[in-house]
C-alpha positions in Angstrom: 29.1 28.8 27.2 29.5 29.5 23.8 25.3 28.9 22.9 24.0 32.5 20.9 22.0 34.3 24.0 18.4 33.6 22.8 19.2 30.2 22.6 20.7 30.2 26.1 17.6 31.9 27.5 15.0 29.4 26.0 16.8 26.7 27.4 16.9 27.6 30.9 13.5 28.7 30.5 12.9 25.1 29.7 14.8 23.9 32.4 13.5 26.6 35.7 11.0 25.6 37.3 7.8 27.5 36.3 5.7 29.1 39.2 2.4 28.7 37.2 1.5 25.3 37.3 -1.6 25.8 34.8 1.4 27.1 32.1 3.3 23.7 32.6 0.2 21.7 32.6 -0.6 23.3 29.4 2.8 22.7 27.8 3.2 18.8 28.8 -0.6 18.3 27.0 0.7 20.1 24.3 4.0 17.9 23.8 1.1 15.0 25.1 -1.4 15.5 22.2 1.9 15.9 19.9 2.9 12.4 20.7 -0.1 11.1 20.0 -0.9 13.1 17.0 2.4 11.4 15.7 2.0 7.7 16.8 -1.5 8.0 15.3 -0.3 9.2 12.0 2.6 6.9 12.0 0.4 4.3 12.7 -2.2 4.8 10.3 -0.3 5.4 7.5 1.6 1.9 8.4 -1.2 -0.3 8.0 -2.3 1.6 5.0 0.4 0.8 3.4 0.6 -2.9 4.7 -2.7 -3.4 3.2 -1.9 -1.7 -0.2 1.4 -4.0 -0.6 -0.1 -7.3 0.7 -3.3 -6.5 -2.2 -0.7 -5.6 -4.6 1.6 -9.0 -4.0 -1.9 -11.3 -4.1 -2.8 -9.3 -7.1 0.8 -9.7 -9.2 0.3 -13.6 -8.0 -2.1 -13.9 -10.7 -1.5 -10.9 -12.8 1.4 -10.7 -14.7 3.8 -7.9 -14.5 4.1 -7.2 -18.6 1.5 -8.7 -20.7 2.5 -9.0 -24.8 -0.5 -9.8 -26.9 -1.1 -9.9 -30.8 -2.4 -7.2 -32.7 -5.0 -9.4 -34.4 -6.9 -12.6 -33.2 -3.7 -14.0 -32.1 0.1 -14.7 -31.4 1.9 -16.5 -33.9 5.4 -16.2 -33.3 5.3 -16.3 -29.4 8.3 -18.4 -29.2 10.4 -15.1 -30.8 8.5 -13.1 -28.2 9.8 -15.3 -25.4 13.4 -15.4 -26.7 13.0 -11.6 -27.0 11.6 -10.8 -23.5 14.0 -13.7 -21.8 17.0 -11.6 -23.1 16.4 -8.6 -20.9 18.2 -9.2 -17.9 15.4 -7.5 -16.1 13.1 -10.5 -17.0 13.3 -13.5 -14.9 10.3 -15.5 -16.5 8.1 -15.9 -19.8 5.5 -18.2 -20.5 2.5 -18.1 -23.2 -0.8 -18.1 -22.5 -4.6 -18.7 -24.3 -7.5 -16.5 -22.7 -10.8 -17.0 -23.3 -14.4 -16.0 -21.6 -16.4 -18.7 -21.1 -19.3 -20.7 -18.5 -18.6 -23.5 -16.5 -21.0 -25.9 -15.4 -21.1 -28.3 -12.3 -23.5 -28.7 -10.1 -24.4 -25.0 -10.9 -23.0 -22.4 -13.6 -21.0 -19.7 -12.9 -18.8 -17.3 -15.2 -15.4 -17.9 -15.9 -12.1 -16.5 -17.0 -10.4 -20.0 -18.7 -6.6 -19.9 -19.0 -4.7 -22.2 -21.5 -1.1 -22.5 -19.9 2.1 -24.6 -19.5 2.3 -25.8 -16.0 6.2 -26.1 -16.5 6.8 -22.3 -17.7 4.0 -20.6 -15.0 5.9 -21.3 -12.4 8.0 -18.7 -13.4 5.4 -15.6 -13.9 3.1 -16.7 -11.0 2.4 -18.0 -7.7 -0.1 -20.6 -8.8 1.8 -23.6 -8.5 2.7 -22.8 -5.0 -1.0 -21.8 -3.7 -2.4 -25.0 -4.9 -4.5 -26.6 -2.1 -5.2 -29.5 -3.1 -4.1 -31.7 -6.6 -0.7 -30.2 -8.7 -0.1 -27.7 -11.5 1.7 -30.4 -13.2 -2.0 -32.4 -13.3 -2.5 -30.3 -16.3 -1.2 -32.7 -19.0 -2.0 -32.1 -22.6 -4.5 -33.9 -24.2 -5.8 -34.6 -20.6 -8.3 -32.6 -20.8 -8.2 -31.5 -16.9 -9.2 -27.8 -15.1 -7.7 -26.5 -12.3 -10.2 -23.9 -10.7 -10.1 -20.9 -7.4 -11.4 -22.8 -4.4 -14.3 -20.0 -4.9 -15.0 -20.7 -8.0 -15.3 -24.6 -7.7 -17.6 -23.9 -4.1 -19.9 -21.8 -6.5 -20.1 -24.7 -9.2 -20.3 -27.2 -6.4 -17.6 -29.5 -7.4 -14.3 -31.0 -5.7 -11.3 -32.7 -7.4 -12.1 -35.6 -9.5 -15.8 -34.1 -10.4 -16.3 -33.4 -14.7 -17.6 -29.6 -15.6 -18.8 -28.8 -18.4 -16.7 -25.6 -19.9 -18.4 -23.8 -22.4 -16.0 -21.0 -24.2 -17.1 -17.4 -26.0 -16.2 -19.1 -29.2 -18.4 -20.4 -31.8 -17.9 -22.8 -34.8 -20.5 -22.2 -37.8 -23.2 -25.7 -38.6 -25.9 -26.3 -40.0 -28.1 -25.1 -37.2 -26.2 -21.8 -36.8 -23.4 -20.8 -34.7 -22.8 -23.2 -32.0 -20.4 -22.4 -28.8 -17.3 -24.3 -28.7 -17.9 -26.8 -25.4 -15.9 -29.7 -23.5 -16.5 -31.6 -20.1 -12.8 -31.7 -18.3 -11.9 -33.1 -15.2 -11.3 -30.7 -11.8 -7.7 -32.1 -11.0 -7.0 -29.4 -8.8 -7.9 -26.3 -6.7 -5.8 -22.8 -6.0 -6.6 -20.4 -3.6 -4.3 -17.1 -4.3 -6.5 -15.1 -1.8 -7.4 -12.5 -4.1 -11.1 -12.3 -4.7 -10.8 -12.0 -8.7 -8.8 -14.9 -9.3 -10.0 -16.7 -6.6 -13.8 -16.7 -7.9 -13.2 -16.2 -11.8 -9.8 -18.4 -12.7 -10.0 -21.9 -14.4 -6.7 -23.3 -15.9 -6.2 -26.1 -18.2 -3.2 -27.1 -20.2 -2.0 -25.1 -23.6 -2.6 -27.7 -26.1 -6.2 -28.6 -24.7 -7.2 -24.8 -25.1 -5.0 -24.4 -28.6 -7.4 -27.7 -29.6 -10.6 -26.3 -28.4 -10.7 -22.5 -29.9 -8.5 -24.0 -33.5 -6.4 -21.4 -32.6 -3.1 -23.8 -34.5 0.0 -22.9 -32.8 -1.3 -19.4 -31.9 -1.3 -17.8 -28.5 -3.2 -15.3 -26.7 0.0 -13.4 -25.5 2.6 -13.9 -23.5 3.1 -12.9 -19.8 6.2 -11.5 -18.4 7.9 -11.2 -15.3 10.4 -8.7 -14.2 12.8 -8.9 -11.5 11.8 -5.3 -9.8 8.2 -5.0 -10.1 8.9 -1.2 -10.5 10.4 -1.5 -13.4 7.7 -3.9 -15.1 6.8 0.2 -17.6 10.4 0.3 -18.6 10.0 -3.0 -19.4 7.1 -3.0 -21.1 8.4 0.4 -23.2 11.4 -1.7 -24.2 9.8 -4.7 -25.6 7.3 -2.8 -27.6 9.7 -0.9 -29.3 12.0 -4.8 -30.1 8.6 -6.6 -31.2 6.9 -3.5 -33.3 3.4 -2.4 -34.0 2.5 -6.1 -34.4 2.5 -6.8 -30.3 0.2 -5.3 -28.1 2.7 -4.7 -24.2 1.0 -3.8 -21.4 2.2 -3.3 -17.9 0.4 -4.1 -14.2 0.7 0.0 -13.3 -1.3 0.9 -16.4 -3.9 -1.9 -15.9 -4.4 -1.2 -12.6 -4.1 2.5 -12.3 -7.2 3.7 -11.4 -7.6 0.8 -8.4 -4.0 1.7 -6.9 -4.7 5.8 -7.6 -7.9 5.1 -5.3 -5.8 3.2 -3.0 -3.6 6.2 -3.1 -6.2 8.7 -2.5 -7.3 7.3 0.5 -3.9 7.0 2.4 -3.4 10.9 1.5 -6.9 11.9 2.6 -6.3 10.0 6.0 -3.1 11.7 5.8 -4.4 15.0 6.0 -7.4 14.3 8.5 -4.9 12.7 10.9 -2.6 15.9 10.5 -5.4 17.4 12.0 -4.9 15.8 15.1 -0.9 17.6 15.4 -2.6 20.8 14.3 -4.9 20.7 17.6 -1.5 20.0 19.6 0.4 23.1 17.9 -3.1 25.4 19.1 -2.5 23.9 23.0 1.0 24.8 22.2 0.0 28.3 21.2 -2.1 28.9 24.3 0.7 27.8 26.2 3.1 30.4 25.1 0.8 33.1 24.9 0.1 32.6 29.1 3.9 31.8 28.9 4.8 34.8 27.5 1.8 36.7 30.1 3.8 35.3 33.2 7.2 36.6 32.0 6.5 40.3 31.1 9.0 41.3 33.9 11.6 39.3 32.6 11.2 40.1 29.5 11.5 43.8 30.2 14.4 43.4 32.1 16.2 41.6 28.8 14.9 44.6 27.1 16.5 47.1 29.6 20.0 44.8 29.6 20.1 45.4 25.6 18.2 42.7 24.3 16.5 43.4 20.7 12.8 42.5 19.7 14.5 40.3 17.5 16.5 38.2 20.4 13.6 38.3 22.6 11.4 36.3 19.6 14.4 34.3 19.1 13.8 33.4 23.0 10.9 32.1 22.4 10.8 30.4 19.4 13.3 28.1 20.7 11.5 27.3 23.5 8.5 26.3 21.4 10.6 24.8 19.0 12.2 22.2 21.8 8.6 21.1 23.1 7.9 20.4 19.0 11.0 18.8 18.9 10.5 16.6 22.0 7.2 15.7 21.2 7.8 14.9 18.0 10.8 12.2 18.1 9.0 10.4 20.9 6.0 10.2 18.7 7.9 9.0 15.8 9.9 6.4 18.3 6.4 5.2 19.7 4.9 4.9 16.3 7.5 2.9 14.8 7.8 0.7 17.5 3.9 0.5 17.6 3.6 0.0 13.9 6.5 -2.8 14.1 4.4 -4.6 16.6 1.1 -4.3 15.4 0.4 -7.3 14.3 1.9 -9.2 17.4 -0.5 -6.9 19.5 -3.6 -8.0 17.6 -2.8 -11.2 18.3 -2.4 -10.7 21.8 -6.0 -9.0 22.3 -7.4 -11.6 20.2 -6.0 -14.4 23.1 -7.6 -11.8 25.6 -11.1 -11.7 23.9 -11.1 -15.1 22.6 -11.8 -14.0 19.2 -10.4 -13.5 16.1 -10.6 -9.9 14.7 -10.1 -10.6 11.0 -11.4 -14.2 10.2 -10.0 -16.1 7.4 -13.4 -17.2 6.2 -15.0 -13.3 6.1 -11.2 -11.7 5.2 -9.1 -12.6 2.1 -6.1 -10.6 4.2 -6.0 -11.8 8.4 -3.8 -10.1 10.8 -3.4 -6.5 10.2 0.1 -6.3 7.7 2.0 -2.9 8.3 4.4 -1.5 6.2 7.1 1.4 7.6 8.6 3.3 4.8 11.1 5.8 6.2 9.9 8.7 3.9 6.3 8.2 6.0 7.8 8.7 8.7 9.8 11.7 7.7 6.9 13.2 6.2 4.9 12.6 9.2 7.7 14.3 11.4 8.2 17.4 9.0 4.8 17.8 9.3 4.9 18.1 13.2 8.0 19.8 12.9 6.5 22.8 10.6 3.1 22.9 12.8 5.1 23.0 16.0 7.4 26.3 14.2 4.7 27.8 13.5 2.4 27.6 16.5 5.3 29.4 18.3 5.1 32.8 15.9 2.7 34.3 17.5 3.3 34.3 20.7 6.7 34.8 20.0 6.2 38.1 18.1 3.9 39.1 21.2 7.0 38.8 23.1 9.0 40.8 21.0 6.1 43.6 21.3 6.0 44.0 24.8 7.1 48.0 26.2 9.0 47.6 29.1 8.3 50.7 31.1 4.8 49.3 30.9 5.7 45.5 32.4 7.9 46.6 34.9 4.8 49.9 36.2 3.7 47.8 38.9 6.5 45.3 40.0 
């Protein structure tokens, strides 16, 4: 009883029973295609984002979240650089590494990234220990002379565990007949599958010492890699340990070295963003069409809320709310449905799949199976603003119409 009188008029506008069945036809496919407009969206914008964290967590399985290299062909003092990095409370691993380019050779040759590490200290900057498939990290033993290679890699050189390769490194030592690459046969103790293409197909690890031995690098390092606690903090990280270890390091972070693969990653969600608003915009025009014959039916009315001292203002206000509600309505059970869609994806997939009798995502064609989603509430607030504001403003118009409409002409012929 105590509701402002525009407001009291759009709701039991809402509420009467409308004699134009077109009109409410109209207005249910306008709070309809809302719905769906907003489950879509929801949707969409889910498994966008499941896709873009489950890449980014196979990526930083292999890919260190700070990186500290030397200025010139090495790292000397890498064991102050640990002590340095293991002091941040943010850290929560360091462990040196040797890099080098190189060729491997099996039963065929392919191109190779070849690690030098400690199998004791990876554990704790990467995931490789725990996505070996067959043999152990610890296999690696110095002086061992053994390779642990992606189960892509080792299909491409033809070899299993137990088989000799032949690694040939971009390093060359100066004899008699010229510069010679540096070359050793190792063992294949073990294969890793991280399910990230790039690792997967390019990464060979052997053990610190045997790689320290092969390039005469002394005690020298390629770098050290870096772990942080919050991934999102691996550039404050990075910022801080470059100013502790000086011009002489070389810090890096996994945001700047991957910028222009998560920007594109970024691009696309906002594009499909926009294209999927599209399909709320079409809603908001039913909604539109709706009031305008809405507002056609009730020229009467409105002229007798004119007569009984209603202002052009109040009479907009009228209808506004009414269009407003429908948005309203439309939009929370769109964001309900596509939340509880999104949250049960995945178990959906897998229920077609037992329908069809075949798998949609194969593990031997995709490096990602299932379809991963990821709900972040500011999506979904985004996506609802977004309906929200279209809704508002599809009801303007036809509101303003209202507003315009001469009484002594409406009520001429009633």
């Amino acid at each position: 009883m105590f509701q402002p009188l525009p407001l009291a008029i759009g709701l039991r506008y809402l509420r009467a029973k409308r004699r134009n069945r077109f009109i409410s036809f109209i207005s249910a496919a306008s709070i309809l295609g809302i719905i769906i407009g907003v489950i879509a969206l929801i949707t969409t914008i889910a498994v966008m984002s499941g896709f873009q964290r489950e890449i980014r967590d196979r990526l930083l399985g292999s890919v260190a979240h700070v990186t500290v290299e030397g200025a010139g062909r090495g790292l000397e003092d890498w064991d102050s650089v640990l002590a340095v990095a293991r002091a941040d409370a943010r850290v929560v691993g360091a462990a040196p590494y040797v890099r080098r380019e190189g060729l491997l050779s099996g039963a065929r040759t392919s191109a190779a990234l070849v690690m030098g590490i400690v199998p004791g200290e990876e554990r704790s900057v990467s995931e490789l220990a725990a996505r070996m498939r067959e043999g152990r990290l610890e296999d690696l033993r110095d002086g061992g002379f053994g390779i642990v290679l992606g189960d892509q890699l080792a299909l491409m050189l033809g070899v299993r565990v137990g088989d000799r390769v032949n690694a040939t490194l971009n390093e060359f030592t100066s004899t008699p007949m010229g510069a010679m690459p540096r070359s050793r046969r190792f063992t294949v103790v073990g294969i890793f599958s991280m399910g990230e293409h790039t690792a997967d197909s390019s990464f060979a690890f052997i053990a610190l010492g045997d790689a320290q031995r092969l390039l005469r690098l002394g005690g020298a390092v390629t770098g050290v890699r870096v772990k942080v606690a919050d991934l999102w903090q691996a550039g404050e990280v990075a910022r801080h340990l470059a100013v502790r270890l000086g011009p002489e390091a070389r810090v890096s972070d996994w945001m700047r070295d991957n910028r222009n693969f998560f920007s594109a990653l970024s691009m696309e969600r906002t594009v499909m963003f926009i294209l999927l608003s599209l399909v709320i915009a079409i809603a908001a025009f039913n909604l539109v069409s709706s009031l305008v014959m809405l507002v056609q039916d009730k020229q009467a009315d409105i002229a007798i809320l004119r007569t009984l001292g209603l202002t052009p203002r109040q009479v907009m206000a009228v209808f506004i709310v009414q269009g407003s509600v429908i948005g309203v309505v439309g939009t929370l059970a769109g964001v309900v449905g596509g939340v509880l869609l999104s949250l049960n994806l995945g178990a959906i997939v897998r229920f077609i799949e037992g329908l069809v009798g075949h798998e949609l995502m194969p593990a031997d064609v995709y490096y990602i199976t299932g379809v991963p989603t990821a709900v972040y509430p500011a999506d979904v607030a985004s996506v609802a603003a977004v309906a929200l504001s279209l809704s508002f403003l599809a009801t303007l118009y036809p509101a303003w119409r209202a507003s315009r409409t001469d009484p002594a002409t409406a009520l001429r012929y009633e």
